[in-house]
N, C-alpha and C positions, 0 to 999 in steps of 0.2 A: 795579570802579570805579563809582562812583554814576551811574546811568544808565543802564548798560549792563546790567541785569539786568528782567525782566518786572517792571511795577509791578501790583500788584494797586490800584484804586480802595479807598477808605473803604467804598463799598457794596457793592463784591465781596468782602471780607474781614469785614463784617458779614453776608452770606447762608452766605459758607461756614461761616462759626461756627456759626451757629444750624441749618443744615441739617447739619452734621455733631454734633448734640445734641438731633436732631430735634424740633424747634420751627417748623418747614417743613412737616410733615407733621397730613394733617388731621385734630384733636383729635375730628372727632366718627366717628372710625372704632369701631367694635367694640372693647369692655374687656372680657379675659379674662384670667384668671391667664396661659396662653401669650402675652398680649399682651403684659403687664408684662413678662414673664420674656423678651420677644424685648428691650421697649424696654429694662430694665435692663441687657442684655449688649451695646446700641448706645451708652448710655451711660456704662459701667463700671461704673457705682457710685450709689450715691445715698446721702446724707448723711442720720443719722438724727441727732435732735436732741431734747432734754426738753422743751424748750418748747412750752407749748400754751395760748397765747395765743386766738389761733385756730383752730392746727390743729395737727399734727404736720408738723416740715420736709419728710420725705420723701412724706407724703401730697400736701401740695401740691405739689411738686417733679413728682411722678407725676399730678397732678391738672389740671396745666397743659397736657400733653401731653397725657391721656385722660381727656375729660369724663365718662365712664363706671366711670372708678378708683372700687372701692372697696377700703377697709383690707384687706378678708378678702383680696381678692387675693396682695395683700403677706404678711399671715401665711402665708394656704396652702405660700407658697415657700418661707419661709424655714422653718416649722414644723413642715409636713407633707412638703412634695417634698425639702426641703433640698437646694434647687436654687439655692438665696441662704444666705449666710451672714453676721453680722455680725462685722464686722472693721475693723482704721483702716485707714484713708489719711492725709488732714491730721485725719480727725476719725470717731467710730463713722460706719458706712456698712453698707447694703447690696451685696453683691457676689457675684457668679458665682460660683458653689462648682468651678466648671470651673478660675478661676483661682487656687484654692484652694495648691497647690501654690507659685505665688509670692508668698506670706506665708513662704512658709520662712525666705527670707533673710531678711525683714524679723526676724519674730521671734527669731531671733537679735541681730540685730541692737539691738532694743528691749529684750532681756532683757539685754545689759551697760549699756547706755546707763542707764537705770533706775536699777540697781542704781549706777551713778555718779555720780546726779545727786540734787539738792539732795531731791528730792521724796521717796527712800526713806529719807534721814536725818531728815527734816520727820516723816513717818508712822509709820516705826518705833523713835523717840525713845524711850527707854528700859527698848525690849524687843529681844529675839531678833529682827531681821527674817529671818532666812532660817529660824529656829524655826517663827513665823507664819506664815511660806509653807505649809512644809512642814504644817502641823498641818488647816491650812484645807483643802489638796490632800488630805490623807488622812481628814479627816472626807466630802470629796462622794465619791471613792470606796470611801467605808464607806455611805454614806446615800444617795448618788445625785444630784439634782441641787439645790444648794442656791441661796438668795438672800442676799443683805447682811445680812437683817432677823434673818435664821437663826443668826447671829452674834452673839452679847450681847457688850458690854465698857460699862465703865463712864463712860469717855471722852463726853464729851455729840457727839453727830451736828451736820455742818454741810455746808457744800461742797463743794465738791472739796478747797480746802486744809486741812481743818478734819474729813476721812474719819477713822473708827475702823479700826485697823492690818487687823483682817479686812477690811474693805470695799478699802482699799490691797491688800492682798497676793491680794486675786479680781482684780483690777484688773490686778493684775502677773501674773498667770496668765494673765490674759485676752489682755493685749498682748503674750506671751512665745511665746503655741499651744499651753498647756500645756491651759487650759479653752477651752472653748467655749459660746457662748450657743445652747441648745436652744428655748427660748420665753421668753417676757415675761409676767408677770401685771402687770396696770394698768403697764406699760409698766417695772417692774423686772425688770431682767434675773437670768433662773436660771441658773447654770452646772453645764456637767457635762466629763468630759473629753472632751477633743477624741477620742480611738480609739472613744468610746459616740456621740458624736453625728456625726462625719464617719470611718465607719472604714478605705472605701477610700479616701478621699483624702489621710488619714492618712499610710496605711502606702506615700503613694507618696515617691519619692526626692526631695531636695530639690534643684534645679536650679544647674548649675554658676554661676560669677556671668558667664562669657560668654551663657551661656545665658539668664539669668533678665536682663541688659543689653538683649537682643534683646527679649526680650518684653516688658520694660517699657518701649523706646522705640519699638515698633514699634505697640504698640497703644495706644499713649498719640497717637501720630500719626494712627492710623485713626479717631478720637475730635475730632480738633484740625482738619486737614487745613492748616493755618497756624498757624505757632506759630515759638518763638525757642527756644534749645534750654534755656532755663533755666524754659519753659512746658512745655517736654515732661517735664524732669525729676521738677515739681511736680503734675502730673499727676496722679502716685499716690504722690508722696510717697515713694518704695521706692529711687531712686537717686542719685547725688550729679551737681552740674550740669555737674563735667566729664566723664561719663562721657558725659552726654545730648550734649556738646559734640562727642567722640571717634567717638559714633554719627551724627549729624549729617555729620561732614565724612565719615567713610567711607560712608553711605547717598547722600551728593551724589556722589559719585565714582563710585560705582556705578550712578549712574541711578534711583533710588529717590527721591531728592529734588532740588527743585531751589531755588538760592538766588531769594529773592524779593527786592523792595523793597516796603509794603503804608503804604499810606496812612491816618492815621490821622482820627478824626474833628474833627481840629484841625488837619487840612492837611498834619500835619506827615511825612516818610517815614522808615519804620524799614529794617533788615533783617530777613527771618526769612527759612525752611524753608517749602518748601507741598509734600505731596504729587505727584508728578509727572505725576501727573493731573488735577490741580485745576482745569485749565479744562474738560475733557469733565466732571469734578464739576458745577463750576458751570452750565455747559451745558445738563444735565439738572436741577437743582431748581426744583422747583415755586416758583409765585409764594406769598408769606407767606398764611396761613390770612389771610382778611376778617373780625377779629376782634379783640377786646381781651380782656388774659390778663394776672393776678395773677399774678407770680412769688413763689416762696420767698427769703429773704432767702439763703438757700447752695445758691441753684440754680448747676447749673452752669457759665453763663452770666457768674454775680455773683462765687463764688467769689472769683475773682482781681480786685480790686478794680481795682488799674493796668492791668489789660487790656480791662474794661468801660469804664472811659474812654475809653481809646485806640479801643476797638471802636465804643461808642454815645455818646462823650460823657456818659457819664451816670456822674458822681460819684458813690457810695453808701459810707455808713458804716455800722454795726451799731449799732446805739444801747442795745442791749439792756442793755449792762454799765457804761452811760456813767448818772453819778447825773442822775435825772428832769431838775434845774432846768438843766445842762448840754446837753439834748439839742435838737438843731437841728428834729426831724422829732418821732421817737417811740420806743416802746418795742421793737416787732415789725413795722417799715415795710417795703410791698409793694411792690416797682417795677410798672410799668402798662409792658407790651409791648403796641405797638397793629401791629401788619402787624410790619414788624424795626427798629422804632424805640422806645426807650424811651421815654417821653413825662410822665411822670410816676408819684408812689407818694402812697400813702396809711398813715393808720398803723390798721388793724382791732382792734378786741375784741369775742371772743363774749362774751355774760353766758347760759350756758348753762342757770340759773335763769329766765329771762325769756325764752328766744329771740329774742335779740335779738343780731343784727349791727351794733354800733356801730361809725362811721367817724366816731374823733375828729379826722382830719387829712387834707388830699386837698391836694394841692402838684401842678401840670404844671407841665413843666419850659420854662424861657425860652423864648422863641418859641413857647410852643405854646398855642393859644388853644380854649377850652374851646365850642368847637363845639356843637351840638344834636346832629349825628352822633358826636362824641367822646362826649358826654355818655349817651348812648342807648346806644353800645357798653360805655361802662365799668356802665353800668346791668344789662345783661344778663352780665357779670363779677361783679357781687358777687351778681347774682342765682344763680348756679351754685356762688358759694364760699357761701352763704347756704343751698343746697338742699344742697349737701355736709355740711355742718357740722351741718344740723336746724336752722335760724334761722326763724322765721318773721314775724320784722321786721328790716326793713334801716332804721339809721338812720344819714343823712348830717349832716356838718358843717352 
């Protein structure tokens, strides 16, 4: 009944988000490949992404957490330790090679789905597509680990909709578990088979689907600590919303969760799921870092567009694919995290010819009035996205 359930406030259900996606914890600790590789396994995943406007997604995404991130970190993991592997969730991501294992179902999963949808008739229009598969699969295990480029066809290159049938059917290899990405040269991906680049994790079994249910709502909640169970689902993208629904009401029954009420930044009150710990959680987190911090447009956080609202108030669109005269903000727009309050975005370009960090756009959001302390804080923010990057001029609107 409405009411009768614990309400979390608006800013208790904004701390526990961000301190369970550690944005609580202080950025000027120690960067080490075991650092990344501990935060990565706190956060599940981390989204990689081609643009590089200013930076790579997952750079900044890891850059906002650890002032001290640098890229090699990242490769070393994924390249050397193959302690990270890339893989989807909603989109390419870095991930735990520990959870390696449940990509199983997925891939199955994504290998009929594929093969049904508009996209493999789109790609392989006029040829064999399961010819092409196989042809491309048996030249990297004749040759080892190939790229897109390593593939001639006549067909002129474009986007995603617009791929030559190799570059598609690496693609479908890739999303099936068939191949696996071993390294990147200038950031295009080489594939090789998954048994040469993950061989024990390979040959392990693929988990039943009660099985592989538990663990993808169970640590999709250890990530969330509050959530609805169609957040939990979405999560990692790996299961469908009734099942996170099915897990929900049997983990509250059990004691494992308890139903909430949580208050949004609009007053308004929802229901969801919290952990059943969440007030000794809350308890224990530390106060927000004294600091202002650039987020990645697919930080974790932003993600989920309807739940950043609800969380901070704070509207955000992607404007990247929205044509120029159409866009409200910009092209690659940063939200500005000041303590656990969004407060405004800017839209950045490096001109990596000139060193120069340009800020074509700086927007705070309503209410929020551009301080000498704001000011000073978001100063020392592009000062560090400006030394990450090699900028040696910052210019403001």
């Amino acid at each position: 009944m409405p009411g009768s359930l614990p309400l979390l406030p608006a800013s208790a259900a904004r701390r526990l988000f961000l301190g369970a996606q550690g944005l609580l914890d202080d950025p000027a600790r120690r960067a080490t490949a075991a650092s990344v590789q501990g935060l990565l396994e706190r956060l599940g995943f981390v989204q990689m992404d081609t643009i590089n406007v200013v930076a790579r997604a997952h750079d900044l995404t890891l850059l906002s957490r650890l002032d001290g991130y640098k890229p090699e970190h990242l490769r070393k993991l994924l390249e050397d330790r193959r302690s990270l592997f890339e893989g989807f969730t909603h989109d390419a991501s870095a991930i735990p090679t520990a959870f390696f294992p449940h990509w199983k179902p997925r891939f199955a999963r994504d290998r009929e789905r594929i093969r049904a949808h508009a996209w493999w008739q789109h790609h392989f229009r006029g040829t064999d597509g399961a010819r092409v598969v196989q042809d491309v699969k048996t030249r990297i295990e004749r040759e080892g680990p190939l790229k897109s480029s390593d593939f001639e066809h006549p067909e002129k290159r474009g986007p995603w909709w617009g791929w030559k049938p190799q570059k598609a059917a690496l693609d479908f290899l890739w999303r099936s578990g068939e191949l696996m990405v071993p390294r990147r040269e200038g950031f295009q991906k080489l594939y090789d088979l998954t048994e040469r680049v993950l061989p024990e994790h390979h040959a392990r079994p693929c988990p039943d689907p009660q099985e592989h249910q538990e663990w993808a709502c169970a640590s999709a909640a250890e990530r969330l600590w509050v959530f609805t169970p169609k957040e939990l689902a979405e999560f990692w993208a790996g299961i469908e919303a009734a099942e996170a629904r099915a897990w929900c009401a049997a983990a509250a029954k059990a004691g494992r969760l308890v139903p909430v009420e949580v208050e949004g930044a609009d007053g308004e009150v929802r229901p969801a799921f919290a952990l059943a710990d969440w007030e000794a959680r809350l308890a224990k987190l530390p106060d927000p870092p004294d600091r202002t911090r650039l987020l990645c447009p697919f930080d974790p956080i932003l993600r989920d567009r309807a739940r950043a609202l609800r969380r901070f108030g704070f509207d955000y669109r992607f404007e990247a694919f929205v044509p120029g005269p159409k866009r409200q903000y910009g092209y690659f727009v940063l939200p500005i995290l000041e303590g656990d309050r969004l407060v405004g975005r800017l839209d950045p370009k490096l001109h990596r010819d000139r060193g120069l960090l340009e800020i074509k756009g700086l927007w705070w959001e309503p209410g929020v009035k551009a301080t000498k302390a704001r000011k000073r804080g978001l100063d020392e923010a592009l000062e560090r996205l400006a030394g990450f990057v090699g900028a040696d001029e910052i210019q403001l609107p």
